[in-house]
Structure formats: structure tokens, C-alpha cells
PDB file with one MODEL, atoms N, CA, C and O in Angstrom:
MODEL        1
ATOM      1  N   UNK A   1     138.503 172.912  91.310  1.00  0.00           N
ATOM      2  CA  UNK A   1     139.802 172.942  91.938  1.00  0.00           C
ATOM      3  C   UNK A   1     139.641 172.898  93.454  1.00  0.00           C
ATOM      4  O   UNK A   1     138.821 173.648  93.984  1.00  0.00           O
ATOM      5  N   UNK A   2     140.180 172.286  93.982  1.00  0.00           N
ATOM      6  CA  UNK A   2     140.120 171.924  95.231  1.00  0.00           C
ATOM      7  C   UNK A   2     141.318 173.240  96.259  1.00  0.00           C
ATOM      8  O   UNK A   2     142.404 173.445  95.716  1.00  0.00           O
ATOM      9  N   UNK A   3     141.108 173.830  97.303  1.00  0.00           N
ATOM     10  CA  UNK A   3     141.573 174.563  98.238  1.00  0.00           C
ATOM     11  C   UNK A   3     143.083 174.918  98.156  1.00  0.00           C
ATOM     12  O   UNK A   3     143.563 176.004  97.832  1.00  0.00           O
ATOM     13  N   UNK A   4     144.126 173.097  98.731  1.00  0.00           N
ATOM     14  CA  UNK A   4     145.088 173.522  98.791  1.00  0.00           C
ATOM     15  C   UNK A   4     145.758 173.808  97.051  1.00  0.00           C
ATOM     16  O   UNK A   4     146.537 174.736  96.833  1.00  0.00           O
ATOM     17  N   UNK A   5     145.375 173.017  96.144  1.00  0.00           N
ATOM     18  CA  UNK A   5     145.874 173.173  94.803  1.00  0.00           C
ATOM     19  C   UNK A   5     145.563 174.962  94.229  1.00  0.00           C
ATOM     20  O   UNK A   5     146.202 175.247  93.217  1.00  0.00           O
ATOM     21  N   UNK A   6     144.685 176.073  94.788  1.00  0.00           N
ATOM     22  CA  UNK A   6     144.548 177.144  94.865  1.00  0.00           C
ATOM     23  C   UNK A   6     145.708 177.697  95.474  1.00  0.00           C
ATOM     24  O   UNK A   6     146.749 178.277  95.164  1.00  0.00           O
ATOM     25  N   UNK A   7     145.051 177.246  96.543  1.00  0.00           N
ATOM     26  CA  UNK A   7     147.114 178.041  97.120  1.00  0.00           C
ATOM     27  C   UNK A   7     148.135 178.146  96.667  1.00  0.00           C
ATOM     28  O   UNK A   7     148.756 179.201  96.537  1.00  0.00           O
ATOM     29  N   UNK A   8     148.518 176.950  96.315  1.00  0.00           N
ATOM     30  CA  UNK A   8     149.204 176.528  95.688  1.00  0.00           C
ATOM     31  C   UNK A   8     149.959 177.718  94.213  1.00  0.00           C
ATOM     32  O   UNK A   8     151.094 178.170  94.066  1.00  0.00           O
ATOM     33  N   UNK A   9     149.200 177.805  93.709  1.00  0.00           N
ATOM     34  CA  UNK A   9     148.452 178.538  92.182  1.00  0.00           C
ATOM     35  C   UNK A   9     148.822 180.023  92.665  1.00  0.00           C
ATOM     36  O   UNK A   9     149.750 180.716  92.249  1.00  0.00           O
ATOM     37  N   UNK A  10     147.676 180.408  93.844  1.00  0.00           N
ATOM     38  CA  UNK A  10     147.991 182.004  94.290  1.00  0.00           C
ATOM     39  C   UNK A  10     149.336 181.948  94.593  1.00  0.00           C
ATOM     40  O   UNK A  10     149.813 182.912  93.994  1.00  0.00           O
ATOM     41  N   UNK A  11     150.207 181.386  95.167  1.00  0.00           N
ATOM     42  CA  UNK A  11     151.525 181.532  95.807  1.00  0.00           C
ATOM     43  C   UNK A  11     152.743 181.610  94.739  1.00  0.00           C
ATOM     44  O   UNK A  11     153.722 182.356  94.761  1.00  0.00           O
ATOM     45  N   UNK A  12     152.274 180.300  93.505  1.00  0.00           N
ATOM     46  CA  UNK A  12     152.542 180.088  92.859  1.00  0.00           C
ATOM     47  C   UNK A  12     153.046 181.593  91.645  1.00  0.00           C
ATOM     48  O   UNK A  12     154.102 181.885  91.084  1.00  0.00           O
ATOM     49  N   UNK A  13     151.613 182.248  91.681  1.00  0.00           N
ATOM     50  CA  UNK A  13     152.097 183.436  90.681  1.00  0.00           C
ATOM     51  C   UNK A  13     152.371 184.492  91.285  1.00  0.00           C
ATOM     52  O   UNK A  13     152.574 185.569  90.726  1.00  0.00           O
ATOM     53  N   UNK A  14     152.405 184.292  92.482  1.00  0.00           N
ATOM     54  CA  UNK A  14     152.637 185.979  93.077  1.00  0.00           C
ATOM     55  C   UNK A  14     153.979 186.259  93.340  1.00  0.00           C
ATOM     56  O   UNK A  14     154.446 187.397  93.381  1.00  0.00           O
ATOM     57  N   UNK A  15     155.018 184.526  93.636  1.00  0.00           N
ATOM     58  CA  UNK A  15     156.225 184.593  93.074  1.00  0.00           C
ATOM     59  C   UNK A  15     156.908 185.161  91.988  1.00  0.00           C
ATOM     60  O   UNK A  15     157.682 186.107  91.843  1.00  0.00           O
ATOM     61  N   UNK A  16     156.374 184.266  91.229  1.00  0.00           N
ATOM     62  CA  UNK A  16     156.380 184.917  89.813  1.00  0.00           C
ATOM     63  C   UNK A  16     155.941 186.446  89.401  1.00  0.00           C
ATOM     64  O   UNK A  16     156.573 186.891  88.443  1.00  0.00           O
ATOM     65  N   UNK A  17     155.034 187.250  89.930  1.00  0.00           N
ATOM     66  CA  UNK A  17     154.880 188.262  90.007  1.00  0.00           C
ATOM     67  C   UNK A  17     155.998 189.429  90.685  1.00  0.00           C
ATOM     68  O   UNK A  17     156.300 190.616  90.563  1.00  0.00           O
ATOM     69  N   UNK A  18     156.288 188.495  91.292  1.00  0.00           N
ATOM     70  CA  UNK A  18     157.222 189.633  92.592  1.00  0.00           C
ATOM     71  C   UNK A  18     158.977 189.374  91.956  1.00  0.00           C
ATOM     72  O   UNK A  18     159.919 190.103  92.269  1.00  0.00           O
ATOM     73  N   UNK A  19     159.042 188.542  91.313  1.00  0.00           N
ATOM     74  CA  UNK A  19     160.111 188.221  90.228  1.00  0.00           C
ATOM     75  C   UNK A  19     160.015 189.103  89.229  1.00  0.00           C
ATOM     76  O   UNK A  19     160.895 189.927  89.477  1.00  0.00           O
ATOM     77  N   UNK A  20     159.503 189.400  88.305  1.00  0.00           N
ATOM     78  CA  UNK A  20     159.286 190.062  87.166  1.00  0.00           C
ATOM     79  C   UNK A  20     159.435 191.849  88.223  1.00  0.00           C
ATOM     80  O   UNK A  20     160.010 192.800  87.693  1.00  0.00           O
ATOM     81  N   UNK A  21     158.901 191.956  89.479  1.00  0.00           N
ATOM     82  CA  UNK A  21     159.478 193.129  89.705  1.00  0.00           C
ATOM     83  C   UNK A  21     160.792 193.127  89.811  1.00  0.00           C
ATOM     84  O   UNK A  21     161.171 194.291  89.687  1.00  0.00           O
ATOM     85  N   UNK A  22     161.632 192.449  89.969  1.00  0.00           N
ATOM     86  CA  UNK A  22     162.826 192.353  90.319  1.00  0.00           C
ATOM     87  C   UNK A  22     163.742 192.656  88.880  1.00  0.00           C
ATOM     88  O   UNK A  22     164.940 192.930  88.807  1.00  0.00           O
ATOM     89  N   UNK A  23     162.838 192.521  87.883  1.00  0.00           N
ATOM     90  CA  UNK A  23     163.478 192.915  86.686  1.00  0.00           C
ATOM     91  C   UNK A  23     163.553 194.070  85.868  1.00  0.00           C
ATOM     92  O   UNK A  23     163.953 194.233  84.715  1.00  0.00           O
ATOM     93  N   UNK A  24     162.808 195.273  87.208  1.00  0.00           N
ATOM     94  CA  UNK A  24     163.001 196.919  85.808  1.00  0.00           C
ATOM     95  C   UNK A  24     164.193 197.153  86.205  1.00  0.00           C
ATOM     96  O   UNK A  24     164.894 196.651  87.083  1.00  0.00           O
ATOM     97  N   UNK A  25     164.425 198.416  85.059  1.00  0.00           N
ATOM     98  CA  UNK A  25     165.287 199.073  85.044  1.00  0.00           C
ATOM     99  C   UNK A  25     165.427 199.860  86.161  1.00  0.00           C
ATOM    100  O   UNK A  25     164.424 200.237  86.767  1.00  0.00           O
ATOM    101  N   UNK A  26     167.114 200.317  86.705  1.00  0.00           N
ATOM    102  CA  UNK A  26     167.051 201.804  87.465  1.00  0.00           C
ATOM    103  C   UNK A  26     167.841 202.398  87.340  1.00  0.00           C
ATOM    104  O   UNK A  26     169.016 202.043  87.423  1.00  0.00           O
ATOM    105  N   UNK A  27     167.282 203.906  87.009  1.00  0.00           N
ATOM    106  CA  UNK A  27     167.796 204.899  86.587  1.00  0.00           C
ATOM    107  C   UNK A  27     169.188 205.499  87.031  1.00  0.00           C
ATOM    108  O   UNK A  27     169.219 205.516  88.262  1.00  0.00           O
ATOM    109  N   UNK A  28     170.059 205.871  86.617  1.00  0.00           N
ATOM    110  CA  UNK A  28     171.626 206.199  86.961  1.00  0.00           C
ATOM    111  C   UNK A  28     171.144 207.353  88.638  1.00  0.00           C
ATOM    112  O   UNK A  28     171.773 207.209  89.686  1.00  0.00           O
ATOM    113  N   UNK A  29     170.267 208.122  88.532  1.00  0.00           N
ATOM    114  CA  UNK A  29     170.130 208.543  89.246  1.00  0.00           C
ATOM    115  C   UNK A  29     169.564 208.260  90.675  1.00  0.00           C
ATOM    116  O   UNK A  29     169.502 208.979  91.672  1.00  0.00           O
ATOM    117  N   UNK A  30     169.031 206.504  90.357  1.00  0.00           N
ATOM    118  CA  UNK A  30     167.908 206.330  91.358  1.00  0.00           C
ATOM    119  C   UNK A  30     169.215 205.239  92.257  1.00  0.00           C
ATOM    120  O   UNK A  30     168.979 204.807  93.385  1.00  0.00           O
ATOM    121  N   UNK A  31     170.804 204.875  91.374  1.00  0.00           N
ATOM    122  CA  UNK A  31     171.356 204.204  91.876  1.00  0.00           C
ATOM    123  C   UNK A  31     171.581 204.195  93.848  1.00  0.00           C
ATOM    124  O   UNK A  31     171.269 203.286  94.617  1.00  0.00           O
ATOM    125  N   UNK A  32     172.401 205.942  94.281  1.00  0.00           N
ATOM    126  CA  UNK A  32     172.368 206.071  94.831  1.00  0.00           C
ATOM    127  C   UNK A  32     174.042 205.635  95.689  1.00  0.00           C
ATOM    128  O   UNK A  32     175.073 206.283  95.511  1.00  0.00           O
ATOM    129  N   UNK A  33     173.925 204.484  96.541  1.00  0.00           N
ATOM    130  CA  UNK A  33     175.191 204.382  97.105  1.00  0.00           C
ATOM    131  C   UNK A  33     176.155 203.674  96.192  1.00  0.00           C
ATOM    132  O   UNK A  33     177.380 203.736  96.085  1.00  0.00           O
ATOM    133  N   UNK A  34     175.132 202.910  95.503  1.00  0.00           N
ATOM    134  CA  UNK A  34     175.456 201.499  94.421  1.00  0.00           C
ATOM    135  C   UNK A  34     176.302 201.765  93.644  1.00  0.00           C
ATOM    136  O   UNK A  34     177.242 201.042  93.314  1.00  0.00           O
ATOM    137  N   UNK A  35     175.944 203.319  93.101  1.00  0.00           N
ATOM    138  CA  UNK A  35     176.402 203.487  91.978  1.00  0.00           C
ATOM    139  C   UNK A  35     178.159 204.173  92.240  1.00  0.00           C
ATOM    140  O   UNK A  35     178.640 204.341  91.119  1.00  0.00           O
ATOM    141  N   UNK A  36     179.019 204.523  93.175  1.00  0.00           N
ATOM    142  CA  UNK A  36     179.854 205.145  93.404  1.00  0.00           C
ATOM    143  C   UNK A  36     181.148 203.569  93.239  1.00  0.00           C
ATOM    144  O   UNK A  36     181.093 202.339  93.276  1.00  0.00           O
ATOM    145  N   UNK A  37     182.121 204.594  93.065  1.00  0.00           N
ATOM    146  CA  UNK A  37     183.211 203.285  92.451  1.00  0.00           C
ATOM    147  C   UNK A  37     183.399 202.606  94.307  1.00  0.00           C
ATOM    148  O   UNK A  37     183.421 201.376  94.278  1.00  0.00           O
ATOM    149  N   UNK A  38     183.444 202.810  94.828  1.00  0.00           N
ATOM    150  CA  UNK A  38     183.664 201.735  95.978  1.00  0.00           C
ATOM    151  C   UNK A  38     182.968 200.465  96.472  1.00  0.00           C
ATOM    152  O   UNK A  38     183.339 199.596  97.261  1.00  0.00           O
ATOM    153  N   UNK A  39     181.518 200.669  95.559  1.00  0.00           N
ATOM    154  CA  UNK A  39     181.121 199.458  95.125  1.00  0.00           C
ATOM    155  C   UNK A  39     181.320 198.425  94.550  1.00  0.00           C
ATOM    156  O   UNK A  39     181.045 197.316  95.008  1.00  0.00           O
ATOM    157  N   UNK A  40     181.919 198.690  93.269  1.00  0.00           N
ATOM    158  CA  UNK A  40     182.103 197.953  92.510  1.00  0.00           C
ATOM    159  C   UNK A  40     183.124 197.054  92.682  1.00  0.00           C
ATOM    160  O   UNK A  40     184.160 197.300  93.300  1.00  0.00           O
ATOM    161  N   UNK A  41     182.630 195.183  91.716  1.00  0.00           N
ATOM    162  CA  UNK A  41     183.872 194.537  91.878  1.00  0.00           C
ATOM    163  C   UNK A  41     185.107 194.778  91.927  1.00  0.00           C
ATOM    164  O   UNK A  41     185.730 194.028  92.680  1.00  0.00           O
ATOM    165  N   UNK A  42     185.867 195.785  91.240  1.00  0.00           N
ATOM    166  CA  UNK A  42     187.061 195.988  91.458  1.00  0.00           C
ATOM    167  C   UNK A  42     187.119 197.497  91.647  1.00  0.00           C
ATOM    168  O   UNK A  42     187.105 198.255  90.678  1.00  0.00           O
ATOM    169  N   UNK A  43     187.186 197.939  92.949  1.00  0.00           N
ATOM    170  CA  UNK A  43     187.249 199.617  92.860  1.00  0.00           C
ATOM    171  C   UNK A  43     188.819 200.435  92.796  1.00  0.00           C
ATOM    172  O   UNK A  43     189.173 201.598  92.602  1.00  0.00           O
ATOM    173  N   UNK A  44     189.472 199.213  93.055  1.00  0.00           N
ATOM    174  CA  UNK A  44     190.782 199.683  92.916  1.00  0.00           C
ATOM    175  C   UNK A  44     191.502 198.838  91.525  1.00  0.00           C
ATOM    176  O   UNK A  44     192.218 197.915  91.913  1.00  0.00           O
ATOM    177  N   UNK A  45     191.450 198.967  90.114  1.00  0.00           N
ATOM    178  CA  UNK A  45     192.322 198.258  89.198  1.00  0.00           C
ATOM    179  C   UNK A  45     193.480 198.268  89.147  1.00  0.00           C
ATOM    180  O   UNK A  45     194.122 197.278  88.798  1.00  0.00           O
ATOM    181  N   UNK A  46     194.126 199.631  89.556  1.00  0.00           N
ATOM    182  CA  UNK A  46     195.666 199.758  89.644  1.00  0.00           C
ATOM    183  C   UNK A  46     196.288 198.739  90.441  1.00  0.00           C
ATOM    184  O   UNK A  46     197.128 197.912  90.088  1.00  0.00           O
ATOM    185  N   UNK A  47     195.764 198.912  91.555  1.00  0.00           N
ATOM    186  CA  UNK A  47     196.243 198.221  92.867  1.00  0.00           C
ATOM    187  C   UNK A  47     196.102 196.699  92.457  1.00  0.00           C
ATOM    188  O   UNK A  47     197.051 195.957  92.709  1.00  0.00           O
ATOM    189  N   UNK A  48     194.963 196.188  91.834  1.00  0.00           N
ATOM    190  CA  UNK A  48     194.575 194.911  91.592  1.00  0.00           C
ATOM    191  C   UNK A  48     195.611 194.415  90.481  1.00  0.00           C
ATOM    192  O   UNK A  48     196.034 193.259  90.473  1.00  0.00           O
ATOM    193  N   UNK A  49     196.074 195.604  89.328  1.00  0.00           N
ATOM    194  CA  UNK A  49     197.032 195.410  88.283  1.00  0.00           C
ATOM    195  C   UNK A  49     198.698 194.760  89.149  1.00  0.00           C
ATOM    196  O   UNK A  49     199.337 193.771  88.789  1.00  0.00           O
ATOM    197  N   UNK A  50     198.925 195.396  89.946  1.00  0.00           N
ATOM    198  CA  UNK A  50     200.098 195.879  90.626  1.00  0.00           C
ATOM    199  C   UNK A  50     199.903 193.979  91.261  1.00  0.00           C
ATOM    200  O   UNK A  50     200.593 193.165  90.647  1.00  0.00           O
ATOM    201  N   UNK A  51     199.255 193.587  92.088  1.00  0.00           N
ATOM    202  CA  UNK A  51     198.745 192.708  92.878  1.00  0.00           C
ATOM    203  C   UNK A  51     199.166 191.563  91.951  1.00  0.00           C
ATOM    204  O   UNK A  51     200.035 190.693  92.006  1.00  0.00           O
ATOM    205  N   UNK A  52     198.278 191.880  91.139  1.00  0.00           N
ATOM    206  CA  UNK A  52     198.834 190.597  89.757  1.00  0.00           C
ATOM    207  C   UNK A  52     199.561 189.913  89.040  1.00  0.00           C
ATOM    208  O   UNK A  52     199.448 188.852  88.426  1.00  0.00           O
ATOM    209  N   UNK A  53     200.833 191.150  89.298  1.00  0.00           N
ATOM    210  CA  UNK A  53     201.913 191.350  88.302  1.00  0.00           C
ATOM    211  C   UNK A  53     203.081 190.961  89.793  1.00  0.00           C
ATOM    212  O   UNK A  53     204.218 190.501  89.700  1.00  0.00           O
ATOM    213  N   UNK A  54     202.617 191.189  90.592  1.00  0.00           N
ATOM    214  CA  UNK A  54     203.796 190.015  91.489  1.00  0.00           C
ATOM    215  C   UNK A  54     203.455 188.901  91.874  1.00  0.00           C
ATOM    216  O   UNK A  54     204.350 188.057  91.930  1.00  0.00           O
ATOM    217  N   UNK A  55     202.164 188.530  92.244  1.00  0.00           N
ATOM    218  CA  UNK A  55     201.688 187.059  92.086  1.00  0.00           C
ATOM    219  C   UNK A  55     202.451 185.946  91.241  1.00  0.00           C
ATOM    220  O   UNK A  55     202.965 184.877  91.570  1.00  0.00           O
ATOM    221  N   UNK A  56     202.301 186.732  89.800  1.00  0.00           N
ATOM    222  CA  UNK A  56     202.589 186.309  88.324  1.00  0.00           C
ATOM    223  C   UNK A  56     204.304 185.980  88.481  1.00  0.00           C
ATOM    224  O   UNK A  56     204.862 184.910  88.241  1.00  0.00           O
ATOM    225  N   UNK A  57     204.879 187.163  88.924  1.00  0.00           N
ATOM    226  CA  UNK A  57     206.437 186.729  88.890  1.00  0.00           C
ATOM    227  C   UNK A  57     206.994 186.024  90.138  1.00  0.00           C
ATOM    228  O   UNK A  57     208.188 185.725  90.110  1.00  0.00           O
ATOM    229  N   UNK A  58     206.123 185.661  91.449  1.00  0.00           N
ATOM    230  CA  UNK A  58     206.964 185.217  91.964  1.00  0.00           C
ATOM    231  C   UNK A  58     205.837 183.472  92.077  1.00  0.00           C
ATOM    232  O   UNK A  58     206.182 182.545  92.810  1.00  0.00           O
ATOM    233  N   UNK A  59     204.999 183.442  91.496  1.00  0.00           N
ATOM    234  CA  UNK A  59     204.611 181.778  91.183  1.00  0.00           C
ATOM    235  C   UNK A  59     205.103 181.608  89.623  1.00  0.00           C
ATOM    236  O   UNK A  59     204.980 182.284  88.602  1.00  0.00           O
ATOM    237  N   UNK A  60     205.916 179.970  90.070  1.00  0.00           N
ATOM    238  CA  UNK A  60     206.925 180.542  88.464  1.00  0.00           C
ATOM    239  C   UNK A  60     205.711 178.730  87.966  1.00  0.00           C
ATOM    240  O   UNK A  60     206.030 178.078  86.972  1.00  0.00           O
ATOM    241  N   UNK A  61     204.719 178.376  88.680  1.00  0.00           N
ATOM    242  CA  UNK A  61     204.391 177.020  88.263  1.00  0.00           C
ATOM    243  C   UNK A  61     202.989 177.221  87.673  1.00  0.00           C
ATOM    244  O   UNK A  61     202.196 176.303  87.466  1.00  0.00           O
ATOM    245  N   UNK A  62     202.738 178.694  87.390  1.00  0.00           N
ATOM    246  CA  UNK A  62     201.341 179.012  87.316  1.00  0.00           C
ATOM    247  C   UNK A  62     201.123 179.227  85.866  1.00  0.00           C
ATOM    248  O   UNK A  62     201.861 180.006  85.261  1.00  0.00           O
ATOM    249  N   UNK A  63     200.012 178.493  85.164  1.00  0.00           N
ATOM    250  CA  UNK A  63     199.877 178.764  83.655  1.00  0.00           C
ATOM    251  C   UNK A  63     198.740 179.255  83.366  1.00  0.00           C
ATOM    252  O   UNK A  63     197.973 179.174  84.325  1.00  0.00           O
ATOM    253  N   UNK A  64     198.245 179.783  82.361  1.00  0.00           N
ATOM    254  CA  UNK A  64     197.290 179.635  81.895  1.00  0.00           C
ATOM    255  C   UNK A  64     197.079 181.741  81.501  1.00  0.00           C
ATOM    256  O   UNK A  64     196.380 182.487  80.815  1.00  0.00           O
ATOM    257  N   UNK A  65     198.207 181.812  82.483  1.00  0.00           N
ATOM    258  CA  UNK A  65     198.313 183.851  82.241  1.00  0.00           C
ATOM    259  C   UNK A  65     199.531 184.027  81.443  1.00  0.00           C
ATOM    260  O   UNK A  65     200.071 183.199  80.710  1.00  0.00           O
ATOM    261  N   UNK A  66     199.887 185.259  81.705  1.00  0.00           N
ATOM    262  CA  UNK A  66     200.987 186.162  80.311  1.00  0.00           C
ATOM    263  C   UNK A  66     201.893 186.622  81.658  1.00  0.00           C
ATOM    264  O   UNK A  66     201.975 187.828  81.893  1.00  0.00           O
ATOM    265  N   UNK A  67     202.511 185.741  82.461  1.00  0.00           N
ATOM    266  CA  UNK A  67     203.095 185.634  83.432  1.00  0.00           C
ATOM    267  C   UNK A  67     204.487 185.130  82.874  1.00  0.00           C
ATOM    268  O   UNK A  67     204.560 184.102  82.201  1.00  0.00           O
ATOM    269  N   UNK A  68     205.798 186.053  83.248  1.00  0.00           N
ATOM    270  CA  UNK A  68     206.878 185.452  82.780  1.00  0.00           C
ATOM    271  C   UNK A  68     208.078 185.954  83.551  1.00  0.00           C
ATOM    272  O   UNK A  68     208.311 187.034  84.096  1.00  0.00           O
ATOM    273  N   UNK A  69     208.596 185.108  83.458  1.00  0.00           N
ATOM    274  CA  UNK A  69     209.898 184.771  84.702  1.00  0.00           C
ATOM    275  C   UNK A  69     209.915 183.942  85.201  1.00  0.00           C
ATOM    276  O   UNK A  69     209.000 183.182  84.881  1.00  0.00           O
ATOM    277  N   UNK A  70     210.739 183.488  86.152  1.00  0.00           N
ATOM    278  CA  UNK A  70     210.903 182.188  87.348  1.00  0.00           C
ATOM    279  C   UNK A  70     210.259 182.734  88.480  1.00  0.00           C
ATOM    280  O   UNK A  70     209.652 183.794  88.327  1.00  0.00           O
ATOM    281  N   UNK A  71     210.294 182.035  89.921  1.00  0.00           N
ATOM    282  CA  UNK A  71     209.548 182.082  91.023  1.00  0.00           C
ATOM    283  C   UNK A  71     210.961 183.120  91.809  1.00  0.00           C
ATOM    284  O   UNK A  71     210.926 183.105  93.039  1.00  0.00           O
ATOM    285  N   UNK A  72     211.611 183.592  91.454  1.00  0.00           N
ATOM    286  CA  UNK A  72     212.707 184.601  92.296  1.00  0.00           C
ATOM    287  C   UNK A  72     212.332 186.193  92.281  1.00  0.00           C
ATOM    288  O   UNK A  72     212.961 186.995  92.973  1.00  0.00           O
ATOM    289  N   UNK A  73     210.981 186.671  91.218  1.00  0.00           N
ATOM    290  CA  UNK A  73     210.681 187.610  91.578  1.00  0.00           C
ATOM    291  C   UNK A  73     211.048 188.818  90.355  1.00  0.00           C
ATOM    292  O   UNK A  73     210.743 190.011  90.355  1.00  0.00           O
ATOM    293  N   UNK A  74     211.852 187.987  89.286  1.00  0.00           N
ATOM    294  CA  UNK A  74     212.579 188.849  88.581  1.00  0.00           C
ATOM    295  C   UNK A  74     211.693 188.719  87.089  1.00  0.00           C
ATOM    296  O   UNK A  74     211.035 187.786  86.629  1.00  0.00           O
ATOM    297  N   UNK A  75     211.817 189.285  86.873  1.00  0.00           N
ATOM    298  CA  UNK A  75     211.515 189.611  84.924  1.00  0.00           C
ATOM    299  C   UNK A  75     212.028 189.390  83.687  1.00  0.00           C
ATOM    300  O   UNK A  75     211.444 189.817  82.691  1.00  0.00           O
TER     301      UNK A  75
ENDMDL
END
């Protein structure tokens, strides 16, 4: 095997090595800031519920949701 095709190879698996760390587990405890609801995609659902549900009634051209009424806002 010739030099750069080594490199190549070493670089090659140590990627791959440093990937597979990227895949344990961590512990509920080891979360830390991660783990508190202000992280998360939606930390507010109510608010996001609420958000939704006038979107829904005042776009009256929008399909594909459980959206019902016309675009005036009403129910």
C-alpha cells in the first residue's frame, strides 16, 4: 500500500470511529440543560394548540387539517 492510500484508510476509520461515538446512550441524568422542557421542540403545546386553532379559522383556503369555518374568524 502506498502512503497517501494509508491516509486515506487511517482518516478513513477514525471517522467512522468517532461516529459510532456519537451513537451511545445518555443517561436521563447525564442530560443536564437538554433535558428541561424549554428545550424541546414544542415547549409550549397549549400556546402552539391556541396558535393553530386561529390560523385554522381565519385561513378559510387551507386543506389538508380538521380546520372549519370560513376566513371571518368564526366557527
Amino acid at each position: 500500500m502506498d502512503k497517501p492510500r494509508k491516509l486515506k484508510r487511517a482518516a478513513y476509520l477514525t471517522l467512522v470511529w468517532l461516529g459510532c461515538q456519537a451513537c451511545a446512550d445518555v443517561a436521563p441524568w447525564e442530560r443536564g440543560v437538554m433535558a428541561k422542557d424549554i428545550m424541546s421542540l414544542d415547549p409550549n403545546p397549549n400556546l402552539n394548540h391556541i396558535r393553530d386553532h386561529i390560523f385554522t379559522s381565519r385561513e378559510a383556503a387551507q386543506g389538508g387539517r380538521s380546520g372549519s369555518g370560513g376566513g371571518c374568524g368564526c366557527n
